[in-house]
C-alpha positions as CSV (number, residue, x, y, z in Angstrom):
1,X,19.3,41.8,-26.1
2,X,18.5,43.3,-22.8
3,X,22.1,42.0,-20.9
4,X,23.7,43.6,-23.9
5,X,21.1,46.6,-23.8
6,X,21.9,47.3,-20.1
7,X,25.9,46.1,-20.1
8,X,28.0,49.4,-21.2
9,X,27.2,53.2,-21.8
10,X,28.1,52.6,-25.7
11,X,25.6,50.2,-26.2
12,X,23.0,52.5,-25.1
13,X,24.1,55.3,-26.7
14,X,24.9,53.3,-30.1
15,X,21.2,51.8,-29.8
16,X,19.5,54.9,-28.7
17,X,21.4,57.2,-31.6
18,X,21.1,54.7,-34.2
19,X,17.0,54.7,-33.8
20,X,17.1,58.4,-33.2
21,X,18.9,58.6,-36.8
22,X,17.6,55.3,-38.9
23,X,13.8,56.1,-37.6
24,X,13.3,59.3,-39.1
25,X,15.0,57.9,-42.6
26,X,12.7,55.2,-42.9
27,X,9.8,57.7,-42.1
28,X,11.5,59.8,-44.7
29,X,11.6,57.2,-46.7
30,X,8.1,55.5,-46.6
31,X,6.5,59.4,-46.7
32,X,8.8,59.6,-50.3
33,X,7.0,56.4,-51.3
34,X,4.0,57.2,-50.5
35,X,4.2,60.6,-52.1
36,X,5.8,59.2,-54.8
37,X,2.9,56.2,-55.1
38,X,0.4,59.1,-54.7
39,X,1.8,61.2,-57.9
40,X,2.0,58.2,-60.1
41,X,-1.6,57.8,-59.6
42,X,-2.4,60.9,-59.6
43,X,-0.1,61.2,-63.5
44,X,-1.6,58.3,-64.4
45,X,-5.5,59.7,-63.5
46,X,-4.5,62.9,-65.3
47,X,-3.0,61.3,-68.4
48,X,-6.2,59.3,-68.5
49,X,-8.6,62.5,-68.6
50,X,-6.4,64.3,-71.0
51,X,-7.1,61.0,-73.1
52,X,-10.5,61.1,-73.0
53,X,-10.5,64.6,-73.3
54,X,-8.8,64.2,-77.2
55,X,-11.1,61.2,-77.6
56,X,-13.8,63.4,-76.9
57,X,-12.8,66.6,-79.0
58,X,-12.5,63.9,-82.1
59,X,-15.4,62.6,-81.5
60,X,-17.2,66.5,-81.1
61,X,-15.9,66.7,-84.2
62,X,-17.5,64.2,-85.9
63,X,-21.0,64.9,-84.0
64,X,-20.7,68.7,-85.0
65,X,-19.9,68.2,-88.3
66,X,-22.8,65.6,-89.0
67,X,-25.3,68.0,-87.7
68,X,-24.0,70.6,-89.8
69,X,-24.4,68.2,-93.1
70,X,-27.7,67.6,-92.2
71,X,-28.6,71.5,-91.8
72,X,-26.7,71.7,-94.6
73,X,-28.2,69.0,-97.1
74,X,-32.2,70.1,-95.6
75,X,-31.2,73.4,-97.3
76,X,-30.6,72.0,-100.8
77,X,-32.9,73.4,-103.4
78,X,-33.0,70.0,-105.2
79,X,-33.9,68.1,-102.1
80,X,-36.5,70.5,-101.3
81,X,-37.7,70.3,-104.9
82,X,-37.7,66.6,-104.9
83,X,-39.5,66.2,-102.1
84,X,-42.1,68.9,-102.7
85,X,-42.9,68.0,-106.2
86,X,-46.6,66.4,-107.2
87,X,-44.8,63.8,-109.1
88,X,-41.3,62.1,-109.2
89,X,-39.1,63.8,-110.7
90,X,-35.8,61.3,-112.2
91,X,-33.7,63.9,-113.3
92,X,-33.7,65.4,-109.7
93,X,-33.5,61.7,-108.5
94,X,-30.2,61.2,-110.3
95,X,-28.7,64.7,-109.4
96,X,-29.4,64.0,-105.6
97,X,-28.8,60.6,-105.6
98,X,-25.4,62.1,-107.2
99,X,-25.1,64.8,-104.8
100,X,-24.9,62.4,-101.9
101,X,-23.0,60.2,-102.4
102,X,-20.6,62.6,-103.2
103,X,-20.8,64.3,-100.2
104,X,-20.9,60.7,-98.1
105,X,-17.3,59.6,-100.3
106,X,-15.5,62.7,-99.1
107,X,-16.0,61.7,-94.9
108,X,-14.7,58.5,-94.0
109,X,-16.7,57.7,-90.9
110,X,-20.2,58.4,-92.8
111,X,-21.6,54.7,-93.4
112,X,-25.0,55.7,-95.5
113,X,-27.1,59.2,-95.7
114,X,-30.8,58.4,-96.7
115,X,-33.4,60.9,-97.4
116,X,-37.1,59.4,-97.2
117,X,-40.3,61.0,-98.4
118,X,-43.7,61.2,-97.0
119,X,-45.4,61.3,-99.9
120,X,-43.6,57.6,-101.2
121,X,-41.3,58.8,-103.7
122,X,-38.2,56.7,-104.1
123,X,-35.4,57.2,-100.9
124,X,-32.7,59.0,-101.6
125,X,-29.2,57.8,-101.0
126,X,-26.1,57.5,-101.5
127,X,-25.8,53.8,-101.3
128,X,-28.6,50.9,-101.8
129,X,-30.4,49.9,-98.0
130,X,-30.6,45.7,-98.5
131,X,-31.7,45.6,-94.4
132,X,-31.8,48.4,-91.8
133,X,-33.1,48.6,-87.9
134,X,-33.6,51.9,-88.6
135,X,-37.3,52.1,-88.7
136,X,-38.0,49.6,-85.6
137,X,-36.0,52.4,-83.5
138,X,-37.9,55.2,-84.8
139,X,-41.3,53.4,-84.1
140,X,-40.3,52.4,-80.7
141,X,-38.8,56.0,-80.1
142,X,-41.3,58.1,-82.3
143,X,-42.3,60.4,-79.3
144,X,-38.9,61.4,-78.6
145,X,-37.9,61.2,-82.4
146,X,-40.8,63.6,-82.8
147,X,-40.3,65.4,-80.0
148,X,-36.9,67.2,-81.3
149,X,-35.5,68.4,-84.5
150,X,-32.6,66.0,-84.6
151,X,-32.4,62.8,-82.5
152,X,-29.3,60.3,-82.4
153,X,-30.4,56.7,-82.3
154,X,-29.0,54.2,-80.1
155,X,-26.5,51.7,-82.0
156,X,-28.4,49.6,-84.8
157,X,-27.0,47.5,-87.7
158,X,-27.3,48.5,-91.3
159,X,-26.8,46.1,-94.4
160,X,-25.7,47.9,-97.7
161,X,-24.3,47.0,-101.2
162,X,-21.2,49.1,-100.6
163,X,-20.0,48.4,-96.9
164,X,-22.1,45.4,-96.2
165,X,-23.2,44.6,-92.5
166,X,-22.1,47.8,-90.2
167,X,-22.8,48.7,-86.7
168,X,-23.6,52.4,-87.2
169,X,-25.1,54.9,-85.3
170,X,-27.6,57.7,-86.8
171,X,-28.7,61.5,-86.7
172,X,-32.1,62.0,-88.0
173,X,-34.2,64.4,-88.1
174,X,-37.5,65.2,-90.1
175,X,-37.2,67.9,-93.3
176,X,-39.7,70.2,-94.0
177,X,-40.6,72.9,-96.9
178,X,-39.0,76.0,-96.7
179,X,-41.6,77.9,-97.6
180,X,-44.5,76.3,-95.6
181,X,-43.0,74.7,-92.8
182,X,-44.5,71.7,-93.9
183,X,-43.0,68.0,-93.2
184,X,-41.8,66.9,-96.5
185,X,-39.2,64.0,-95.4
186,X,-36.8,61.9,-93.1
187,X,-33.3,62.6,-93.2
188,X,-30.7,60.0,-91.5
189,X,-27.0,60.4,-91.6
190,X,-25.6,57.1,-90.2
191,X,-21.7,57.1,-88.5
192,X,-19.7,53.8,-88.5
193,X,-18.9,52.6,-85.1
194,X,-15.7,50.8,-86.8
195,X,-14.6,54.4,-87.6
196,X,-15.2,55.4,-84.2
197,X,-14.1,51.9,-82.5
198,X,-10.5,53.3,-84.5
199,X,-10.6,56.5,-83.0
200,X,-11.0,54.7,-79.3
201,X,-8.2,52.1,-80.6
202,X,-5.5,54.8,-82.0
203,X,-5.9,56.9,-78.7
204,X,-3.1,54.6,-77.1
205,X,-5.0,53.4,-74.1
206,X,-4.0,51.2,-71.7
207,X,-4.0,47.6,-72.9
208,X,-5.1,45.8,-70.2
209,X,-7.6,48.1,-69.5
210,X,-11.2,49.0,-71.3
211,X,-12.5,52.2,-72.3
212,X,-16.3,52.4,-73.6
213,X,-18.3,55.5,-75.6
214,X,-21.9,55.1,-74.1
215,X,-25.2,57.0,-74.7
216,X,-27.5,59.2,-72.8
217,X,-29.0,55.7,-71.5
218,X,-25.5,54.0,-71.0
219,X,-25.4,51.5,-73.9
220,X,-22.6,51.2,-75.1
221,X,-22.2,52.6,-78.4
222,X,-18.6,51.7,-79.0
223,X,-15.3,49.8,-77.4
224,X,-11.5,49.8,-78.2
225,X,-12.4,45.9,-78.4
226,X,-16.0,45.7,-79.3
227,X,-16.6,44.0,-76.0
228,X,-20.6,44.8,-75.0
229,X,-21.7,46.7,-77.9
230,X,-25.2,47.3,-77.3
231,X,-25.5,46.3,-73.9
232,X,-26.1,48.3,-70.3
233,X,-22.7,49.5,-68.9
234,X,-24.2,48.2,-65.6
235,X,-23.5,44.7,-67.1
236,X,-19.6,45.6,-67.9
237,X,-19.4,47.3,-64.6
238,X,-21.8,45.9,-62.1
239,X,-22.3,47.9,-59.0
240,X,-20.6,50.7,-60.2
241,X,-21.3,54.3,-58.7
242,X,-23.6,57.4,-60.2
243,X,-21.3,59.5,-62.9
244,X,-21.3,62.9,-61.1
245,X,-20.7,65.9,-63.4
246,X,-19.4,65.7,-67.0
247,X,-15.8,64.3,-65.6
248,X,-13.9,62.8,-62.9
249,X,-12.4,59.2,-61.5
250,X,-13.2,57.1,-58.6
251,X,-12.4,53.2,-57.5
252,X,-14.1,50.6,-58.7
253,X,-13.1,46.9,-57.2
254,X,-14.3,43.7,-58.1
255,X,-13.2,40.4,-57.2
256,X,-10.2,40.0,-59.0
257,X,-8.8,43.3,-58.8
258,X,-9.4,47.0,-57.6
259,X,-9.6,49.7,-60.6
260,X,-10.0,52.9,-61.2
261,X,-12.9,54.4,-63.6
262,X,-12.3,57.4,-65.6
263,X,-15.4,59.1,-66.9
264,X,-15.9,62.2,-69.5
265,X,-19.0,63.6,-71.2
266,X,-19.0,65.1,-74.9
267,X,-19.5,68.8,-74.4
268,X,-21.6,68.6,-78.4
269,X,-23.7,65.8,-76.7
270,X,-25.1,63.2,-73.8
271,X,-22.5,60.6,-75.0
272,X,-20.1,59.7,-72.3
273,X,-16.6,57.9,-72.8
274,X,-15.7,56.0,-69.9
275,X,-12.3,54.6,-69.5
276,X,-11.0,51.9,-66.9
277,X,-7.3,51.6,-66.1
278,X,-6.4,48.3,-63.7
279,X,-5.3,49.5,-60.1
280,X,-2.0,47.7,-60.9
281,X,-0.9,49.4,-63.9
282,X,0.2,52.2,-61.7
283,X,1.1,49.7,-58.6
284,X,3.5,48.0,-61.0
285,X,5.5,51.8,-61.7
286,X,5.9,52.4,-57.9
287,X,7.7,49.0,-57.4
288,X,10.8,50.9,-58.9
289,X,10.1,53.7,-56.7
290,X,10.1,51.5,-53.9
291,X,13.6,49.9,-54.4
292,X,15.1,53.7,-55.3
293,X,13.8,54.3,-52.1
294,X,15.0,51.6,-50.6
295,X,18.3,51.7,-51.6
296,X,18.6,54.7,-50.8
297,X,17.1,54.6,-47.3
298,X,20.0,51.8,-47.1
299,X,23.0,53.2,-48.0
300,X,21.9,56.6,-45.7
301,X,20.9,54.3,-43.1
302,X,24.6,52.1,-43.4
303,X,26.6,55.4,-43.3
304,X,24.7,56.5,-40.4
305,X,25.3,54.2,-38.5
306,X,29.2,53.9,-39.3
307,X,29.3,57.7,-38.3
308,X,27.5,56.5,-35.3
309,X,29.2,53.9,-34.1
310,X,33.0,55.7,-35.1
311,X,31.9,58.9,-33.0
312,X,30.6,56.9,-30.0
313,X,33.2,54.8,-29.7
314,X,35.6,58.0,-29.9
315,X,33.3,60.0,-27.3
316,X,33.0,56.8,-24.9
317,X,36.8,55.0,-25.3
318,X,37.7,57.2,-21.7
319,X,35.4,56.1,-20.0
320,X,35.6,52.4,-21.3
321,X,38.8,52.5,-19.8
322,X,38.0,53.6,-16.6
323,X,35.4,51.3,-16.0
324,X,38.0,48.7,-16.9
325,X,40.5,49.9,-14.7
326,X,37.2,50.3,-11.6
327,X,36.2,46.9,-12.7
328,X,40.0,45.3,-11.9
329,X,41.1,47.7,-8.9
330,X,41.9,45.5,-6.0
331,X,40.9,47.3,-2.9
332,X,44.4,46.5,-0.9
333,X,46.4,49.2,-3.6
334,X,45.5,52.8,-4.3
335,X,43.3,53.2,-7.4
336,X,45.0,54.1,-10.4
337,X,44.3,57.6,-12.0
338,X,43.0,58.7,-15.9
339,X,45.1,60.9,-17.9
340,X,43.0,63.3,-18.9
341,X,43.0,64.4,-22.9
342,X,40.6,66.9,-23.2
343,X,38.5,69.4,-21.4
344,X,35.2,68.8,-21.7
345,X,32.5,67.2,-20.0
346,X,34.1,64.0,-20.3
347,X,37.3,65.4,-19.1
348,X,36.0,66.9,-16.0
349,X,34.6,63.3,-15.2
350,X,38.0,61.6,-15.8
351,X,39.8,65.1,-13.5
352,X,37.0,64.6,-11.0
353,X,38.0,61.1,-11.0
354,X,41.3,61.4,-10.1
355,X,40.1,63.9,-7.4
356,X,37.8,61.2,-6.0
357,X,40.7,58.7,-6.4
358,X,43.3,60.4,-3.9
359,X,40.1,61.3,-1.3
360,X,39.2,57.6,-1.4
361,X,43.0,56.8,-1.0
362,X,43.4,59.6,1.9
363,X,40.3,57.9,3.6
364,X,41.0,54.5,3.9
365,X,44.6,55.0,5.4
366,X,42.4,57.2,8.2
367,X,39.7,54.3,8.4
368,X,42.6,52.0,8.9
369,X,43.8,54.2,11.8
370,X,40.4,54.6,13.3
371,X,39.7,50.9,13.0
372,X,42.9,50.3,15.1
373,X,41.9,52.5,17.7
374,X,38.5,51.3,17.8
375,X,39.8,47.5,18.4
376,X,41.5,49.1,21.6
377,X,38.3,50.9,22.6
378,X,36.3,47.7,22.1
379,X,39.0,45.5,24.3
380,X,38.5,47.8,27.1
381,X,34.5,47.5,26.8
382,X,34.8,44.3,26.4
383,X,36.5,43.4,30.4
384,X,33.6,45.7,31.7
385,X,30.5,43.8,29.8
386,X,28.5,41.5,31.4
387,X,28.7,38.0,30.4
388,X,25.5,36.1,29.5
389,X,26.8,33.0,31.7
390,X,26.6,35.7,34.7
391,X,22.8,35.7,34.0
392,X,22.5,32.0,33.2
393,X,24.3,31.6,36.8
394,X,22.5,34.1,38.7
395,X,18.8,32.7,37.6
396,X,20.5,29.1,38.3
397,X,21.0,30.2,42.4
398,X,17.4,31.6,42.1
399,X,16.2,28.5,41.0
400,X,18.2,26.7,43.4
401,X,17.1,29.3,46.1
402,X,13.3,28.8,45.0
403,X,13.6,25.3,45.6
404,X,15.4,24.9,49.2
405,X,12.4,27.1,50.3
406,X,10.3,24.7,48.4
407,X,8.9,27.7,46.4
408,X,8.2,25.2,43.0
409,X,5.7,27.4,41.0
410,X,8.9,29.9,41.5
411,X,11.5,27.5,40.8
412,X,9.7,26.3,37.7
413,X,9.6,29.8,36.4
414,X,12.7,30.5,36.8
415,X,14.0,27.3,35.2
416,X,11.4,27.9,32.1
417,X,12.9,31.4,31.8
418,X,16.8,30.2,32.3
419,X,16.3,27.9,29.3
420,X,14.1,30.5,27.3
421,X,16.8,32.8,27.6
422,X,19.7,30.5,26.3
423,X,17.4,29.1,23.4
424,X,16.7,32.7,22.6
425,X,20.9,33.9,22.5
426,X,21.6,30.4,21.0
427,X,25.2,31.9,20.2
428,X,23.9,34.1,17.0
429,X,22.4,30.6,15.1
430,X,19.4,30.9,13.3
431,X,18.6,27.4,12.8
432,X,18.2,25.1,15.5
433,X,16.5,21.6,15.6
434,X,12.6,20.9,15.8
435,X,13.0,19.5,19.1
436,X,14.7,22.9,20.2
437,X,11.9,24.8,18.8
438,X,9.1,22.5,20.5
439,X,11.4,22.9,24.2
440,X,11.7,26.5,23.5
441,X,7.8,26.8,22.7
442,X,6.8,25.1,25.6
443,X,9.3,26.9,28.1
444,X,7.2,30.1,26.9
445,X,4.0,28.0,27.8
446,X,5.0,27.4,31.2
447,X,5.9,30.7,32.2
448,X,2.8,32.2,30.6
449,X,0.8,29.6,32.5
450,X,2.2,30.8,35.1
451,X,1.0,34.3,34.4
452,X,-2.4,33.1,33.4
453,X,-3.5,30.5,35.7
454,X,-6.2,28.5,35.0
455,X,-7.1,30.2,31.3
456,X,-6.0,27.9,29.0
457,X,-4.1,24.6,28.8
458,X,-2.1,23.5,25.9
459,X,-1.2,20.0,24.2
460,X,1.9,19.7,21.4
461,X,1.5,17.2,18.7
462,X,4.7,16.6,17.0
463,X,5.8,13.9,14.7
464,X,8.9,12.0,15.7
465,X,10.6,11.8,12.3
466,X,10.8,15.5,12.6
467,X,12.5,15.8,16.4
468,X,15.9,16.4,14.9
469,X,15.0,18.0,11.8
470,X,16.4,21.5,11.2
471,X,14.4,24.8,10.7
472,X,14.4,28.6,11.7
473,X,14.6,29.2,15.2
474,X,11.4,31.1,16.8
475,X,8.7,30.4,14.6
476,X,6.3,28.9,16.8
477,X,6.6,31.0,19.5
478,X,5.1,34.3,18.1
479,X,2.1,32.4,17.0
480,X,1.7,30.7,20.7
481,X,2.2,34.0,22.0
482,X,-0.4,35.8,19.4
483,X,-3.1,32.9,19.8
484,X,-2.8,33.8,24.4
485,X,-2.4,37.5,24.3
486,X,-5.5,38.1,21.4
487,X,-7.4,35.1,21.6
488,X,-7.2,33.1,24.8
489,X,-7.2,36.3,27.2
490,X,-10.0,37.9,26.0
491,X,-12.1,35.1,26.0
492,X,-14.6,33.9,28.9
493,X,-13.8,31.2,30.8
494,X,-10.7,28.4,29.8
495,X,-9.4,27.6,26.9
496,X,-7.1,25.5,24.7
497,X,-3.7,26.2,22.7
498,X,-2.8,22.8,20.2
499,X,0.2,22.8,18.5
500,X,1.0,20.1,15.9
501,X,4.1,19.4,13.5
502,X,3.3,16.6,10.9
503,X,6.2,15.4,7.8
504,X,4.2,15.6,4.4
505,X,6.3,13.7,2.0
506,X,9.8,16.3,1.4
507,X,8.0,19.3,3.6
508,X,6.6,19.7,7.0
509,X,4.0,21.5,8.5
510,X,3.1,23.3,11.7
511,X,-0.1,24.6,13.1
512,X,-1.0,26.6,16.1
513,X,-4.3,26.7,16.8
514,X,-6.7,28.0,19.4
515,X,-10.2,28.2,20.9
516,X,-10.4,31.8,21.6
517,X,-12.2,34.7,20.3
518,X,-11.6,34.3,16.9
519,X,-10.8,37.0,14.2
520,X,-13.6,39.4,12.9
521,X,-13.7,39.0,8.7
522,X,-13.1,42.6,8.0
523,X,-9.7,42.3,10.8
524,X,-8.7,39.0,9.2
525,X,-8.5,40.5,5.7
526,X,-6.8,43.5,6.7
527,X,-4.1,41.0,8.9
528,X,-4.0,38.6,5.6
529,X,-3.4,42.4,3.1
530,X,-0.2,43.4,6.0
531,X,1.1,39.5,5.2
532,X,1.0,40.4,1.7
533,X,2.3,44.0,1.5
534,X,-1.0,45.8,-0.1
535,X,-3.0,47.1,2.9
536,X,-3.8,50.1,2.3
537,X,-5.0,51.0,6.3
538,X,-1.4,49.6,7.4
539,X,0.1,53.3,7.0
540,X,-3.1,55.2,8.8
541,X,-3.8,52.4,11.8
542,X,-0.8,52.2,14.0
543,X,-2.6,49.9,16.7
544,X,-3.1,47.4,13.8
545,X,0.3,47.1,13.0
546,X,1.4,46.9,16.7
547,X,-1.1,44.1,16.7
548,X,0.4,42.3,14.1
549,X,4.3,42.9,14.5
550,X,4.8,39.2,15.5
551,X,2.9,37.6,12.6
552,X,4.4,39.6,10.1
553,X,7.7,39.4,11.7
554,X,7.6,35.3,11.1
555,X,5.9,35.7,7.6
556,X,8.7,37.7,6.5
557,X,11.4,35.5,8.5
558,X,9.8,32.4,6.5
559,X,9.6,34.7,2.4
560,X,13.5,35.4,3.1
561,X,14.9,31.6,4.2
562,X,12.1,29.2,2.3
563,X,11.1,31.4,-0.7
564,X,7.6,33.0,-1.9
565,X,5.3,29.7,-1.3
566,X,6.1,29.3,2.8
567,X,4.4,32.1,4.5
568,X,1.9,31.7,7.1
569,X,-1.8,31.3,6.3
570,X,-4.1,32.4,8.6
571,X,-7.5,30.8,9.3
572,X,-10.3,32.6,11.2
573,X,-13.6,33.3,12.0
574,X,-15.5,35.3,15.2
575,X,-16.0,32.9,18.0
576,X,-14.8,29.7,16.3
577,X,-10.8,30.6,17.1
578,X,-7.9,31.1,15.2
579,X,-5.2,28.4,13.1
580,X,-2.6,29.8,12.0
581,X,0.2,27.1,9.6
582,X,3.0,27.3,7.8
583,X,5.0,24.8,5.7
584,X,8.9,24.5,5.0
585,X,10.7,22.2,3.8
586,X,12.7,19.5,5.1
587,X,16.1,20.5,5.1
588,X,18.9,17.6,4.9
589,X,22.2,19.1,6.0
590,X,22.4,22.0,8.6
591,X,22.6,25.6,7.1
């Protein structure tokens, strides 16, 4: 991907232009979806409340208009003249009796309306009461029953002749004389939860979700299903948050699956319907969003990038074939020129070009003239330069000269610097054998001996099987030459310079190693950071650098020819003197 990335102009441009357009589609794209995911839930949290919201006006409905029938029914002369009479009264039994359940026949949802008297005269209804929990509720609730003038029960069961065993849920409230204020009765008008169990079924709620009616305690009163009449809501809907306000929504995740509650509160009274829709109802309508989108984002995205690709390859086809044409040329003819097709900034290039073509063209005929002068020039220098055999000849009469006056320290010199000399010219070669390297290094020794007479004395240790081995020339003489000048000559008194050269399987390895001063530790790491390339002091300490010019000179010598892994490695402390080795490999044909 990279070779291709990095091969060709239209590559680059077609990758770079192709992001820069397909990028901000599928960001397009996946803010649509989101948006789009967002408004569905959002539609489908709406269409929720406004179902709740016509659940709850029904049910208003009903509330309002069964607290009416009871103010209305208390009112009734023959109630109030049943009830306050010293004696029963049939006639008025029969026309009430009468009366109600009339008025019970013409409203569906009313289970049973019974009116009660303190004084023990026979209830009044509108159907016969074989079993009702009723009375348990108001003696468990009498403070609060007592407390009001009207007081809905919590959900209770009710056994009659006419509907049998119902689930109903009551208004009572006591009835008193008109005239005295008196309390003369009980009236409870009872509404059947399967009434209101149709209302919550009708309302075209979601199937796989629930939706609940619960009281001012949060039983539930009714369900869509009857699942948990009777029970906490906390035991449908463990760990579910506080209701806030009369309405809203919020998340509710269990185990299974995430959903989200709805909640709304009867505005006639403390009843609250509370509606759960499955998270995935909604996720299931964004899937065809998601492949509108994606379609879409995919045909935009295809056409883009056959636009892209047409236009590039239309912008970049001149300069395609002018790097052709550069990548063929063949330096011996003159470089072809571009025909140039338009005038912009492409068409300058390709004019500019041709401009460069003919200067190039001009240029090399003048460098061929100039080289053919220069050969001339060089001939000439050439018959006046001093040949090295001229100094290999003159320092061989010296030597000669040195020893018919029996001058042998002088001779001995001379002869050490003759060879030192040829080693060091060695026709341009850079590789020479390990015995060369080893003649040259101790050529250097005798003429610094010479210079430094009686401060050290030195001793070569060098394997055999190495003698005609090949490796870069000058390697050990740097390191000789720093362990004398920085180690030996400061030190008091004489020491000792040991050179050794020992095979290690496919490698070998040379050490030079001293008994002078030593290196201080803060010097040695700042000599080991130049080997490396990170010193930071290298740039603000020339004298450290001059110091070191020889080492780093053969470290870099042995990076280029024998790779990262063969530079020297420097061993040090103050006092102890210095051993500095390096390890190359053993090369089996000449370079």
């Amino acid at each position: 991907m990279s070779l291709w990335f990095t091969k060709s102009l239209k590559s680059k441009l077609s990758l770079l232009l192709l992001v820069a357009v397909i990028f901000p589609l599928l960001t397009t794209g996946v803010i649509s979806y989101r948006i789009a995911s967002n408004l569905t839930e959002e539609k489908e949290k709406l269409s929720g409340m406004n179902t709740l919201k016509q659940i709850s006006d029904k049910l208003d409905f009903i509330v309002r208009d069964v607290e009416n029938m009871s103010v209305f029914i208390i009112g009734q002369k023959d109630i109030q003249s049943y009830l306050d009479n010293e004696r029963v009264d049939i006639s008025l039994y029969s026309q009430n009796v009468a009366f109600l359940m009339n008025l019970a026949s013409s409203k569906k949802y009313i289970s049973n309306i019974t009116i009660t008297s303190d004084s023990g005269y026979p209830a009044l209804s509108n159907t016969t009461v074989l079993k009702s929990g009723l009375p348990e509720l108001l003696k468990s609730n009498t403070k609060a029953y007592e407390s009001n003038s009207k007081w809905w029960t919590s959900l209770y069961e009710n056994q009659t002749t006419d509907d049998g065993l119902r689930r109903v849920v009551s208004l009572v409230r006591p009835i008193r004389n008109m005239n005295y204020f008196q309390r003369t009765g009980n009236l409870s008008i009872s509404i059947d939860e399967a009434e209101v169990r149709r209302i919550l079924r009708d309302a075209g709620w979601e199937e796989k979700g629930s939706i609940w009616l619960v009281d001012q305690d949060n039983r539930i009163l009714s369900s869509q299903t009857s699942e948990g009449l009777g029970l906490q809501l906390s035991e449908m809907l463990p760990n579910l948050s506080e209701l806030e306000g009369t309405g809203g929504a919020m998340n509710y995740a269990t185990e299974r699956e995430s959903n989200t509650v709805l909640y709304h509160t009867l505005p006639s009274l403390n009843w609250t319907l509370i509606g759960v829709i499955p998270t995935k109802v909604y996720t299931a309508q964004n899937k065809y969003v998601l492949a509108l989108t994606a379609y879409a984002i995919g045909i935009a995205a295809l056409l883009a990038m056959a636009l892209v690709l047409y236009f590039i390859t239309w912008v970049t086809r001149p300069l395609t074939e002018m790097a052709r044409k550069l990548k063929d040329i063949n330096p011996d003819e003159p470089i072809p020129t571009m025909e140039v097709k338009s005038k912009d900034e492409v068409g300058l290039l390709l004019h500019s070009y041709n401009m460069l073509s003919n200067r190039i063209q001009r240029l090399k005929v003048q460098l061929q003239q100039n080289e053919a002068m220069k050969k001339e020039v060089d001939i000439q220098a050439l018959q006046a330069q001093i040949n090295p055999h001229f100094l290999y000849n003159t320092l061989s009469s010296i030597h000669w000269m040195a020893l018919m006056n029996k001058d042998k320290q002088i001779a001995e010199m001379v002869g050490a610097l003759s060879d030192f000399l040829r080693f060091s010219l060695n026709n341009g070669e850079e590789f020479c054998s390990v015995q060369q390297e080893v003649a040259h290094a101790q050529n250097y020794i005798r003429i610094m001996s010479k210079r430094f007479q009686d401060k050290f004395d030195s001793e070569f240790y060098i394997d055999s099987d190495l003698q005609g081995r090949m490796m870069l020339k000058l390697l050990l003489q740097p390191l000789i030459e720093n362990s004398i000048m920085h180690g030996l000559q400061k030190k008091n008194g004489k020491g000792f310079v040991y050179v050794h050269g020992e095979r290690y399987s496919d490698s070998m390895t040379f050490i030079v190693e001293d008994t002078g001063i030593g290196i201080e530790r803060e010097k040695l790491l700042n000599i080991r950071h130049q080997l490396s390339g990170i010193s930071e002091m290298e740039g603000n300490n020339p004298q450290k650098m001059k110091s070191g010019y020889g080492l780093r000179n053969v470290h870099r010598r042995l990076l280029l020819h024998y790779g990262s892994e063969n530079g020297l490695h420097i061993e040090s402390e103050s006092g102890g003197g210095t051993r500095i080795s390096f390890t190359i490999p053993i090369l089996e044909e000449t370079p």
